[in-house]
N, C-alpha and C positions, 0 to 999 in steps of 0.2 A: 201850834204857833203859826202855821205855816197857814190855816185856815185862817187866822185871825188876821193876818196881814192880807190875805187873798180879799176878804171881804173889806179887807180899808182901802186897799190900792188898786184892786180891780172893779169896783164899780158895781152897777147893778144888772147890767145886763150878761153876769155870769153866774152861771150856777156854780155854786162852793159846797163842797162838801170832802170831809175826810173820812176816809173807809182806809182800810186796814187787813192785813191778813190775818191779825186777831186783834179785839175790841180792849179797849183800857180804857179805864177811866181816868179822866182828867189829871195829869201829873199840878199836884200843887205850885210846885218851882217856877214851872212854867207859865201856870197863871201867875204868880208873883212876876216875874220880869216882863213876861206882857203888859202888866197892870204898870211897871215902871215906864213904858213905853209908849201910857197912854191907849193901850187895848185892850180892852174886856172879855178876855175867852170862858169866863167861868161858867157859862150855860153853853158850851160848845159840846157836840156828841161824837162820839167816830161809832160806823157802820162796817159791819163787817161785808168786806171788798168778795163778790162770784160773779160769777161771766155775764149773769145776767147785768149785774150792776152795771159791768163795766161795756157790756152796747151802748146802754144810754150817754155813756162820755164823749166830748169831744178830743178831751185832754186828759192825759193820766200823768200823773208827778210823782215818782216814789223816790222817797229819802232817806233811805239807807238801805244796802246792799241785802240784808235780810229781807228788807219789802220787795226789793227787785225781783231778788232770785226764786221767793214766794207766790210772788203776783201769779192769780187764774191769766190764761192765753188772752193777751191783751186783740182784740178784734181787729185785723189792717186799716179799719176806717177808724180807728181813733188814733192822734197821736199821743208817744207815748218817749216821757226824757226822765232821765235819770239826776237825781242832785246827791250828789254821795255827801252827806253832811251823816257826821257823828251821830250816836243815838244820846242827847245830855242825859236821859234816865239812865245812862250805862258810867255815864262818869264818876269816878273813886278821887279819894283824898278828901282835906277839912271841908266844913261846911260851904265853907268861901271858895274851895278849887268849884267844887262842884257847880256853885251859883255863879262862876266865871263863864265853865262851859258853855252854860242854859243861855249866858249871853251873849259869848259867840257866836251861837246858832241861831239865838233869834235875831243877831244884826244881819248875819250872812243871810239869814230865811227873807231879811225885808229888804237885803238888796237884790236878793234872787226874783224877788215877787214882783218889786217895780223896775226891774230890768222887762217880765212881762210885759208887764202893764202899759209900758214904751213900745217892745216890740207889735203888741195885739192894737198899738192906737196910730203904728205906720201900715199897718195893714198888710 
């Protein structure tokens, strides 16, 4: 989700990509409330995140505390922030708690992402 917002509200002049400490496929839910939202993630990939990957960054985003504390040694020349948001594929109860989660985190992910988007266009 957090990609798909990355690519709507940050523009073209940033490279997007999401990597991981391990590779999953596309959580359905997730494309659902995207697709609510007006964003299309269904052909998005995640790449499994190694040190090398992580030279070629400017910026590293991990979003939950498992990706944190997993992350390969992130290089001094990149920076690197943490957003501690919930994991929605971990959330329990009816169908409908859980499709609440998915939209809490994708409203918090798209105010997280154009809060960037502000900060990277004061420079």
């Amino acid at each position: 989700m957090a990609e798909g917002w990355a690519r709507q509200l940050l523009g073209p002049d940033w490279r997007i990509a999401s990597a991981g400490v391990e590779v999953h496929g596309l959580n359905p839910v997730a494309v659902q409330v995207m697709a609510e939202a007006g964003v299309d993630i269904s052909h998005q990939t995640s790449t499994l995140i190694d040190p090398d990957y992580l030279r070629t960054c400017d910026l590293v985003i991990t979003l939950c505390g498992d990706a944190r504390d997993r992350c390969p040694v992130t290089p001094a020349t990149v920076s690197k922030r943490h957003w501690p948001l919930p994991d929605p594929a971990q959330a329990t109860g009816t169908a409908a708690d859980r499709l609440a989660v998915f939209r809490q985190v994708r409203d918090e992910l798209r105010r997280r992402v154009a809060a960037l988007a502000q900060e990277a266009a004061r420079g």
